[in-house]
N, C-alpha and C positions, 0 to 999 in steps of 0.2 A: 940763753935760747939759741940755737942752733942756727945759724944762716937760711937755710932751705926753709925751716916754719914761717920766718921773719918776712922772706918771700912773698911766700903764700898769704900770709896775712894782710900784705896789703895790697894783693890780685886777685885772689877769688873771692869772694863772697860767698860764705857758707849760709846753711838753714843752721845746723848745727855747730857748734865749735869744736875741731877735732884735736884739741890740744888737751881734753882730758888727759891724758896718759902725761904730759908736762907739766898740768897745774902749776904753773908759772901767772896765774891771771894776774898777778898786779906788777909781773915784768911785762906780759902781752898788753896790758893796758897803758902804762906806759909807753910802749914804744909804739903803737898803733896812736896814741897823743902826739909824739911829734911826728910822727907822719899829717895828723893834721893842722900841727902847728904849721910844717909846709907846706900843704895844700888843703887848703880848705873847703874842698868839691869834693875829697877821696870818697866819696859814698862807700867803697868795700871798707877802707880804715874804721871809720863810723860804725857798720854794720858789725864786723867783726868785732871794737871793741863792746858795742852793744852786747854783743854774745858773751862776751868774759864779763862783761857788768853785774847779766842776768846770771851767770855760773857763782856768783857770790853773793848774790842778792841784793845789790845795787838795781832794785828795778826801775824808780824814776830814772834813774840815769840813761839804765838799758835802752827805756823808753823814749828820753829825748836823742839817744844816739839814732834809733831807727828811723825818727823822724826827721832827723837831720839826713840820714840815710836817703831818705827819700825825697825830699827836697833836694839833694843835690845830682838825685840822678830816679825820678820818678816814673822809670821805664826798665827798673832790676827789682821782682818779683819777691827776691828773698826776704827783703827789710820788711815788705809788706805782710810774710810767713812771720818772722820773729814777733814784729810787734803785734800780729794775731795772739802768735800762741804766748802772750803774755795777757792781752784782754781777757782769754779762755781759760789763764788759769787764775784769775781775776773776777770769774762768774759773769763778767761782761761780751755775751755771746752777740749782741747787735753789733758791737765795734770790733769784735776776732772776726765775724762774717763780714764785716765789711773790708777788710785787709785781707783776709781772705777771697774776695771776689776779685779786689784790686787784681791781686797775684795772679790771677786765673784771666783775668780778664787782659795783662799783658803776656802768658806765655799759656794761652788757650790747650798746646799741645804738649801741654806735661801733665798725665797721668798722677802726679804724687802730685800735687796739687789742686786735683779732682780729690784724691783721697782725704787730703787734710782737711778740707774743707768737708768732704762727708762723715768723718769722724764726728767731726764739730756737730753738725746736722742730727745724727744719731746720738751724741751727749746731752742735746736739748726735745727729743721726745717730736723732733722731723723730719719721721720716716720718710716718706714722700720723697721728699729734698736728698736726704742718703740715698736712696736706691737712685733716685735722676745721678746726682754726682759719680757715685760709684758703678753706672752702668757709662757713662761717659771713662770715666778713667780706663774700663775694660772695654772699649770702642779702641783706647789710645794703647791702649800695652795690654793685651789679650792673654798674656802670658804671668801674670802676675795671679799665682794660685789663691794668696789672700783673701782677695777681692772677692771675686767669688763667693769663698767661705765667708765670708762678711755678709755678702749681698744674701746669700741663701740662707743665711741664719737670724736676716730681718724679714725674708720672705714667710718662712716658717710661722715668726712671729706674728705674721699677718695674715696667715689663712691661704696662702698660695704656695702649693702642697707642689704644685709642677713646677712655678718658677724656681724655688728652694731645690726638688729634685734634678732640674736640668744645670744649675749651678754647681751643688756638687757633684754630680758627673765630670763636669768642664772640669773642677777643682782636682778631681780625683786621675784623668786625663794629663794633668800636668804635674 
């Protein structure tokens, strides 16, 4: 693995892992392991290996990395995104909305995190709760053309003919 990725892996903390294009996960997970052999707080180490757990399908594992993620530093939003979108793909939408609000609830002014959590809302049949989320994410990044076409394409579905039309306008504007 290249010096630069090795890095990164144990300083940012991803939602995603963006070492697909290396598929190197059981060198990434090893070497993100002895980072936590020497410190055992790295919440990013944790998190990240989390992500190369779930890219192989190690999901208890994934699972207890983000949890450890989180306990060792339960004010970084991401861990609380991963082991969401692990509950959600899980059928376990009470425990992905609740990591999900976690996330939201420490970094209120992220847009993508409005979204993911409205996704979620719309995959479980509450409408209501996705237009509330994804009118907040388009409060925070007005620019984001999706959204929009998301929001207008739940409004349709709902009988609100203007709401739906003034969204894609806005959509089509951008």
């Amino acid at each position: 693995m290249e010096p630069m990725y090795r890095d990164e892996l144990i300083t940012i903390p991803y939602a995603v892992l963006i070492y697909d294009e290396i598929e190197e996960y059981e060198e990434v997970i090893a070497d993100l392991a002895g980072e936590i052999e020497k410190n055992s707080n790295n919440y990013v180490a944790y998190n990240n290996r989390g992500l190369a757990l779930a890219e192989i399908g190690r999901i208890e594992e994934a699972l207890n990395d983000f949890t450890k993620a989180i306990e060792c530093s339960p004010t970084g939003p991401m861990p609380y995104c991963n082991r969401g979108k692990i509950w959600e793909n899980r059928n376990q939408s009470e425990a992905a909305i609740e990591d999900y609000t976690s996330a939201i609830a420490l970094q209120p002014d992220e847009a993508t995190l409005w979204r993911i959590r409205a996704f979620l809302f719309m995959k479980i049949g509450n409408y209501a709760a996705t237009i509330a989320d994804l009118s907040q994410a388009i409060d925070l990044n007005p620019r984001f053309r999706h959204t929009y076409e998301v929001r207008a394409e739940l409004r349709k579905l709902l009988g609100d003919d203007f709401g739906c039309r003034s969204d894609l306008e806005k959509a089509a504007q951008l």
